[in-house]
N, C-alpha and C positions, 0 to 999 in steps of 0.2 A: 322453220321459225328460228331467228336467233335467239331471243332474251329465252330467259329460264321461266315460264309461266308459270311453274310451280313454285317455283323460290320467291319470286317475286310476290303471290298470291300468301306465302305464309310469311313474311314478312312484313305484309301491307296489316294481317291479322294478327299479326306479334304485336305491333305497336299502334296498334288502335288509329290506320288513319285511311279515312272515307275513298282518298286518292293519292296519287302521287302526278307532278309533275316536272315532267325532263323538259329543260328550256337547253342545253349546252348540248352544240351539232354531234359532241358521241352518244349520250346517252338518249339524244331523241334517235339518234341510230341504231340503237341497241336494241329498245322496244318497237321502232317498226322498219327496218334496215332503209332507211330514207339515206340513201345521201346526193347530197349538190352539193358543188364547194360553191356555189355563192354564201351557205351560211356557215361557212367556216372560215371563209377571210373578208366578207365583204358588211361594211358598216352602213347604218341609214345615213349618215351625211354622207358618204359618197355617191348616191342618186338624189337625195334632197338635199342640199344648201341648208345648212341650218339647223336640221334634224340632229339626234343625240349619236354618239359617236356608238352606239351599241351595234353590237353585231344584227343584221337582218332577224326578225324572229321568226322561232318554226317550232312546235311543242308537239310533244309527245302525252296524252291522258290516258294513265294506266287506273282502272277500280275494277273492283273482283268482278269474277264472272262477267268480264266482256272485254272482246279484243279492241286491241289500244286505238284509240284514236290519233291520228297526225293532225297537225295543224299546220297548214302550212299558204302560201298566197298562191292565187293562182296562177301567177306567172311561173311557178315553177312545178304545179299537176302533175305536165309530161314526166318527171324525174319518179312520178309514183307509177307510173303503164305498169311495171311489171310487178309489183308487189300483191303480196297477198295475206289475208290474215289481217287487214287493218280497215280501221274505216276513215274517210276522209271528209275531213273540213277546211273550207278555206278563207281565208281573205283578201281583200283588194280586186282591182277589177270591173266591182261594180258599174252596172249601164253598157260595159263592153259590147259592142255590135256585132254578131258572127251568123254566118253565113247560116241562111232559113233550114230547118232539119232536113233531111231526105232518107229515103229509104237505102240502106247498105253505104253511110256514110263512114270513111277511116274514125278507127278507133281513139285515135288520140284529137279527134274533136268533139267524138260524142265525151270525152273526158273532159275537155276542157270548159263545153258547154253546161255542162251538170256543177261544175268549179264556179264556174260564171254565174249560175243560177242559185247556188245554195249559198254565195259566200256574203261575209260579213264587211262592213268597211274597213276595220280595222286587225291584229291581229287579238288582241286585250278581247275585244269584244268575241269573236268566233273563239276563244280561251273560255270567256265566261258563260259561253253558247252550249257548249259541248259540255262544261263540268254538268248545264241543268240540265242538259237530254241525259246522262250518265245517274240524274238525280240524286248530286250533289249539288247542296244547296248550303248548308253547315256540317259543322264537325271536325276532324284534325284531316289536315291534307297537304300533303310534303311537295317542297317544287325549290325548284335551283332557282335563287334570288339570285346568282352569278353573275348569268347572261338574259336576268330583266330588262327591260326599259322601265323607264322612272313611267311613264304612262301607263304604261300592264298594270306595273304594282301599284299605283294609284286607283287601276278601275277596279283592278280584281278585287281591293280592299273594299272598294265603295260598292260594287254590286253584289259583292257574296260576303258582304260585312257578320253574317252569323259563323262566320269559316273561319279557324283559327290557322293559320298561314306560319307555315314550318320550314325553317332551312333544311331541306334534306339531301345538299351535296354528297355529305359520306354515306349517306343511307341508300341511297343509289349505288355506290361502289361497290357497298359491300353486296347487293343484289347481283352486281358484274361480275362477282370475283370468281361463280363458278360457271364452268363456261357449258354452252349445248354441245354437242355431237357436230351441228353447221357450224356453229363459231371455232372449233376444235380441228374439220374438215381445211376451212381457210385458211387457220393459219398453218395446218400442216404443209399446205402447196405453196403457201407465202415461204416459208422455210427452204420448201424444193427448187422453187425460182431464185429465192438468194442463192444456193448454193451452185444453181448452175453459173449464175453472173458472176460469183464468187471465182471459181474453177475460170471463166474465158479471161476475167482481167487478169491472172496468173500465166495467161499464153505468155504475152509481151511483155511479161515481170525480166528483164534480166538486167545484163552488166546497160550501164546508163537507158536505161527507161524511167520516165519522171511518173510519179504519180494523178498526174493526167491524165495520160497515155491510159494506165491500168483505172480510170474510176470512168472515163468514156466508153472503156471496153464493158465495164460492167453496167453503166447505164443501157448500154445499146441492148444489154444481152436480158437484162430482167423486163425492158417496155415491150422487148417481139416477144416475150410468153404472158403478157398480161397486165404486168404488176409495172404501180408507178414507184421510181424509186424513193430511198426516205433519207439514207445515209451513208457514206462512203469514206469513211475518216479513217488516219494512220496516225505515226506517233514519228515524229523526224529527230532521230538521235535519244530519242526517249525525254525530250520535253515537251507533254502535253499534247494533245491531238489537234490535230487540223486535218484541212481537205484543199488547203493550196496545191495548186496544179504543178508548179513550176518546180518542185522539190525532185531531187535527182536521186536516186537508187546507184549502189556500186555493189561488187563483188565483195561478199563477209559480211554487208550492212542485214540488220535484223528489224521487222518491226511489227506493230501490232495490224491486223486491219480489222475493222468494225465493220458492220455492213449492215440492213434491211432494207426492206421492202414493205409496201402497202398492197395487198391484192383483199378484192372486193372488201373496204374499208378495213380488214385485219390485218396486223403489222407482225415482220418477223424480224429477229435481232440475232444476230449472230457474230463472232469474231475467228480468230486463230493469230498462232504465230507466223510470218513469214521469212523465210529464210532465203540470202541471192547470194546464187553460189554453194560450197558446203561451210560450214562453220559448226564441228561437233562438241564446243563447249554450248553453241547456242540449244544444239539439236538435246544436248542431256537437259540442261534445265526444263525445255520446253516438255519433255517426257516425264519430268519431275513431276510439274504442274499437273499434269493429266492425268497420271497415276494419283494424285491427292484428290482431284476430281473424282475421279473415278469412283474412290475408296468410299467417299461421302454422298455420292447419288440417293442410295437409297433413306437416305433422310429425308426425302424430298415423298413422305408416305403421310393416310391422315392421320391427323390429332400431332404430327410431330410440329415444333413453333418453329419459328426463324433464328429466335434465340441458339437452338439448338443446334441450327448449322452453324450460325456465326461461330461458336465456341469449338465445335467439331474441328471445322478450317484452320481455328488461329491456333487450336494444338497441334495439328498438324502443320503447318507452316513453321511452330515454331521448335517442332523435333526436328524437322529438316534441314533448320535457321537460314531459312529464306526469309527475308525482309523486304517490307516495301511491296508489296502482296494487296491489291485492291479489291480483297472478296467482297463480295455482294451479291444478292440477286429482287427479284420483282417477279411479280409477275405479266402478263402480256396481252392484248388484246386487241380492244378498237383502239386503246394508246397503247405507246411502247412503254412505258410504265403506270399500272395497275395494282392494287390492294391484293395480297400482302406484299409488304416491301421488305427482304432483308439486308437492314441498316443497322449500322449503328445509330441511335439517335439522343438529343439531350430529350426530347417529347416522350410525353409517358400516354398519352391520350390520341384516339382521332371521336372527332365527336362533330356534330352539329344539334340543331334543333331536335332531332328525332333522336340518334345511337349515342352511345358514349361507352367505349370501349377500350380495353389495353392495344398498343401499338404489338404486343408480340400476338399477332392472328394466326390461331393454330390452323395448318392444312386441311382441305376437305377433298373430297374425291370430287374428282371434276375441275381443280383448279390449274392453271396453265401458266408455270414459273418457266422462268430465264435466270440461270447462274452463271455471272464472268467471274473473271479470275484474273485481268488484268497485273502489270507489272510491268515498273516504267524503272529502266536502268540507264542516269541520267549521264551524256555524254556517248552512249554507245547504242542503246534501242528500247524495241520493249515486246513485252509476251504478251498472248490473249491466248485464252479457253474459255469461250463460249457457247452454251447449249442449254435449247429448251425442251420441258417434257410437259407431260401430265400428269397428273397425279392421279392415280387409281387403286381398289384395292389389292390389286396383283402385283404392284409395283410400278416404279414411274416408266411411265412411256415415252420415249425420245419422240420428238418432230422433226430434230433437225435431221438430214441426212445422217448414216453415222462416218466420221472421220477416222483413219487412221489416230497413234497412239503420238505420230513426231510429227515436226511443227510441216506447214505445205514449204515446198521451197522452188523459188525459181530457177530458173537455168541461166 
């Protein structure tokens, strides 16, 4: 199972509410690992004329002691065949004609005939179907007004009018933040895939190979072990990043490359320095950075904040007096940016309808951060050290491959 049923179950009893509901395609992902991308890029007015511009809806119903329910239309069932652990409701479809039962008929029509059979006409309504078989009926019940439709939250309001109806975008996150053992699994091999794709687009890095050449190579090399790619971006002379193809690589030139991946919906992030050619004032700084990494890893433990890193880094960068130094880190998941975030920020708060809480989120065991190290030297290149762990009580656990101390470099 991915979601935390435990974490989840004591936080639905922390804050006193009957249910929660995920409407936004990660977090219905989260509580029953559903994913289509129709409902992550595809809006109702692009099948209906006229319809509101919302994303397709699909909901996720979490309340204690019972496995989550999906909600989702029937046209899209088949995306549930293999799941487990959840129970399914649907809508649309209605009157659909299919083919008379028989005995030892394929699975995925005896699925879609039960779809056809138990579903609602609308999605609002099999929403409000499912909280009464759950028997919720009133009370506090959290759900992402995000990615509503102005009709859901019209009906939900009008048929479960005793239900006091709660924004709980960040009360959801923070249920994300720590991750299972299968969410922890993904993204370890999401990490292992980038680093192989990482490693083949470095074959053809040399004197004039364009950035191209080296982000095809890595496309090619992450989609034959699995993973759809997510990002492939570098830094050209050290201002700012892109993924233009046409940009030319030379001998001395230095630069950053970023990279992940998506494998089964968890995402992995990673960077490094790239060096074409030798260049040893490039290779010492690059060792610099990593050694200040290094030194600050184990902050990454529970109860330590974000605060605390940030502060660690920027006295270390500024013994060194390296400048221009873009530490940060987040943590990772079903996005590639996930609660905690260490930022700087002018925000003192994240809060919705349900939490209200300080921005500096102390670590817990179980959480899945990513710390870069960026550094953009304008006119000439730029550095990366990128790496994700987790956080446990024995110390943080690396995912990503482990690297070498100097930066990769091409031939």
């Amino acid at each position: 199972m991915l979601y935390n049923r435990k974490r989840a179950a004591e936080y639905l009893k922390e804050y006193n509410l009957a249910a929660v509901v995920a409407t936004t395609p990660f977090s219905v992902a989260y509580f029953t690992d559903f994913d289509c991308w129709q409902y992550r890029d595809f809006r109702e007015n692009m099948a209906t004329p006229g319809a509101s511009n919302s994303l397709l809806q699909t909901y996720a119903v979490i309340v204690p002691d019972h496995d989550p329910t999906l909600v989702t239309s029937t046209g899209s069932v088949q995306f549930t065949d293999e799941l487990s652990g959840i129970e399914r409701r649907t809508y649309g479809g209605v009157g659909t004609r299919l083919p008379s039962k028989r005995p030892g008929e394929p699975k995925n029509l005896s699925l879609l005939r039960e779809a056809v059979r138990s579903a609602k006409p609308t999605p609002q309504e099999a929403l409000v179907a499912t909280l009464h078989e759950c028997g919720v009926k009133k009370g506090r019940v959290g759900i992402e007004f995000s990615n509503l439709t102005r009709a859901s939250r019209k009906h939900i309001h009008k048929k479960l009018d005793r239900v006091d109806w709660l924004d709980a975008s960040e009360f959801i996150r923070l249920i994300r933040m720590v991750k299972t053992p299968e969410e922890v699994s993904r993204m370890r091999t999401a990490a292992e895939i980038t680093e192989k794709g990482v490693k083949r687009s470095f074959r053809g890095a040399g004197e004039g190979a364009t950035a191209g050449e080296m982000s095809r190579a890595y496309l090619a090399e992450v989609a034959r072990h699995g993973a759809i790619p997510d990002h492939y971006i570098y830094n050209p002379r050290g201002y700012g990043i892109s993924s233009s193809p046409r940009f030319k690589f030379h001998s001395g030139d230095f630069t950053m490359i970023d990279c992940g991946v998506i494998y089964k919906e968890y995402y992995s992030d990673t960077g490094t320095t790239l060096v074409f050619g030798s260049n040893p004032e490039v290779e010492k700084t690059h060792r610099a950075l990593w050694d200040i990494f290094e030194s600050h890893v184990d902050l990454l433990s529970p109860g330590k904040r974000p605060s605390a890193v940030l502060k660690a880094f920027a006295k270390s960068y500024e013994k060194q007096r390296m400048k221009g130094v873009g530490y940060q880190g987040h943590a990772i998941g079903l996005q590639t940016r996930e609660l905690p975030i260490i930022n700087y920020s002018d925000h003192k708060r994240i809060a919705d309808d349900v939490v209200d809480i300080g921005i500096d989120i102390p670590f817990e065991e179980g959480m899945v951060i990513n710390i870069e190290t960026p550094m953009d030297v304008h006119g000439k290149g730029a550095y990366q050290v990128e790496r994700t762990f987790q956080i446990t009580r024995k110390g943080p656990n690396e995912l990503t491959p482990k690297r070498e101390s100097g930066p990769s470099v091409a031939a």
